[in-house]
C-alpha positions in Angstrom: 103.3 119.5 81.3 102.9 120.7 84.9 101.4 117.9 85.8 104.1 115.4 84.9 106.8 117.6 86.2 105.1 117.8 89.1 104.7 113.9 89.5 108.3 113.5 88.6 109.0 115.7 92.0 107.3 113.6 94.2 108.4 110.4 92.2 112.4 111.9 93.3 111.3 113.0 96.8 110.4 109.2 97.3 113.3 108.0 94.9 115.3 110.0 97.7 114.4 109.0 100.4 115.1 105.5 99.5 118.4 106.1 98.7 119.1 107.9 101.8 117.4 105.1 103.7 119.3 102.7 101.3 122.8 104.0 102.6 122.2 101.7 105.6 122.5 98.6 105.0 123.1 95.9 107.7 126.1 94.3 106.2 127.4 91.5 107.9 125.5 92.3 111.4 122.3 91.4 109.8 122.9 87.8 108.2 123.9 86.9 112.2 120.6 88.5 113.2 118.2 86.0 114.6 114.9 86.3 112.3 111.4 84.7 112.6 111.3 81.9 109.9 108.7 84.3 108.5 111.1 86.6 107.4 110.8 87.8 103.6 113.8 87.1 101.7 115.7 89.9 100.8 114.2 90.4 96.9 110.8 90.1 98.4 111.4 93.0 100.7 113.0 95.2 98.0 110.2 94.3 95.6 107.4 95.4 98.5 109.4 98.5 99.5 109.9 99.9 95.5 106.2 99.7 94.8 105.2 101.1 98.1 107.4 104.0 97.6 105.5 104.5 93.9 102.4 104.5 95.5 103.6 106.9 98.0 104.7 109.6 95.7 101.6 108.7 93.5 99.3 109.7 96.3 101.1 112.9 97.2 101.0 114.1 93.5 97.5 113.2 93.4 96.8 115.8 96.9 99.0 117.9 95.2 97.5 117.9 91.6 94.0 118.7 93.3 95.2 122.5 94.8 92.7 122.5 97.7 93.8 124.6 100.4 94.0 121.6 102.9 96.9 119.9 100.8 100.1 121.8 102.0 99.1 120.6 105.5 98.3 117.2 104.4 102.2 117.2 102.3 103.7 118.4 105.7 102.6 115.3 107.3 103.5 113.0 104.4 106.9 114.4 104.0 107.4 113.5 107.8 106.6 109.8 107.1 109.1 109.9 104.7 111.2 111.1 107.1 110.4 108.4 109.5 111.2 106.1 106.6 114.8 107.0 106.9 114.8 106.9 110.6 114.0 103.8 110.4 116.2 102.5 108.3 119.2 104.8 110.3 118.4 102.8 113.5 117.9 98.9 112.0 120.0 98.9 109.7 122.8 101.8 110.7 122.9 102.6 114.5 121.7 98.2 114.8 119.0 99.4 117.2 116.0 97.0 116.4 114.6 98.0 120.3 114.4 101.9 118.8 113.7 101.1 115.4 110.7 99.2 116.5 109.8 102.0 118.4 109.7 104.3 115.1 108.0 101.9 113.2 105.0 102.8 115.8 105.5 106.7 115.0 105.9 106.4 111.3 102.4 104.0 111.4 100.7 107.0 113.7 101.4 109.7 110.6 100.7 107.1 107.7 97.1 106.9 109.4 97.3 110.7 109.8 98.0 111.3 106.3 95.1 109.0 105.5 93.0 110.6 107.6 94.4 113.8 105.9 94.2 112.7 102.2 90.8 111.3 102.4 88.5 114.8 102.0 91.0 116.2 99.9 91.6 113.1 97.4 89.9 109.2 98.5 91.8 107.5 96.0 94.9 109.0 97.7 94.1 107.8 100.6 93.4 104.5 99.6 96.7 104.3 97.8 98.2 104.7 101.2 96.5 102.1 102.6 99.7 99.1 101.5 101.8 101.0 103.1 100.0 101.0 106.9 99.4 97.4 106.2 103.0 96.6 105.4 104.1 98.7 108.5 101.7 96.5 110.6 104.3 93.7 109.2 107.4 95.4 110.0 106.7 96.1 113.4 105.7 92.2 113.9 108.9 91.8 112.4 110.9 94.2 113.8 109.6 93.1 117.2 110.3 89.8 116.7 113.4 90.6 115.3 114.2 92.6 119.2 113.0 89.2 121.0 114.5 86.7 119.2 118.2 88.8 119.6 118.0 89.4 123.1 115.8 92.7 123.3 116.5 94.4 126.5 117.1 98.3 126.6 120.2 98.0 125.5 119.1 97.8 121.5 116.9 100.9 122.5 119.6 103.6 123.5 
């Protein structure tokens, strides 16, 4: 039973921080964004986003499930990425700063590889489950970058 309750904690942490991150939604501004034809539609990206955010709290139960002493440091830095996940989506889709949004795409990329790096000795398969989500970051900064050019970049979108 503690092991399901415990999975069901970091199942909400994640559920969470996609509904804080989901508060922010581009609205109108967005659909008169310039985007690279490349762009995934809007199902596509929820689609990629809900199973990312599974696998994410699947791989912190899995450090967590294991007890090693390493783990609470190894959480620390995986509940900062899901921090940066609502920065994120704060600055694109709330604030309409693609310039700084970019920007924390790069940070939040830097501690998904740290909590790699992190999982790894304490749990492989944890690590590995992590793996999508640098991958799909890789994407959104192409995007998100694109995204800047395409609309005029400039500091301005920054600050």
């Amino acid at each position: 039973m503690h092991r399901l309750f415990s999975l069901a904690v970091f199942l909400l942490l994640a559920v969470a921080a996609t509904a804080i991150g989901g508060q922010f939604t581009g609205g109108d501004w967005y659909y008169v964004l310039f985007t690279p034809a490349w762009t995934p539609s809007p199902m596509v990206m929820t689609s990629v986003w809900s199973v990312l955010f599974v696998l994410m709290a699947v791989s912190a139960w899995m450090v967590w499930d294991t007890m090693r002493g390493l783990a609470a440091a190894a959480l620390g830095w995986w509940g900062l990425q899901l921090l940066f996940s609502i920065m994120w989506s704060l600055m694109f889709f709330g604030w309409h700063r693609i310039g700084l949004s970019t920007a924390i795409v790069s940070l939040w990329f830097v501690v998904v590889v740290i909590v790699i790096k992190t999982f790894r000795p304490i749990k492989p398969e944890a690590a590995s489950l992590m793996v999508p989500l640098a991958a799909w970051l890789v994407f959104l900064w192409a995007l998100n970058f694109n995204q800047w050019q395409l609309n005029g970049g400039g500091l301005g979108s920054i600050f």
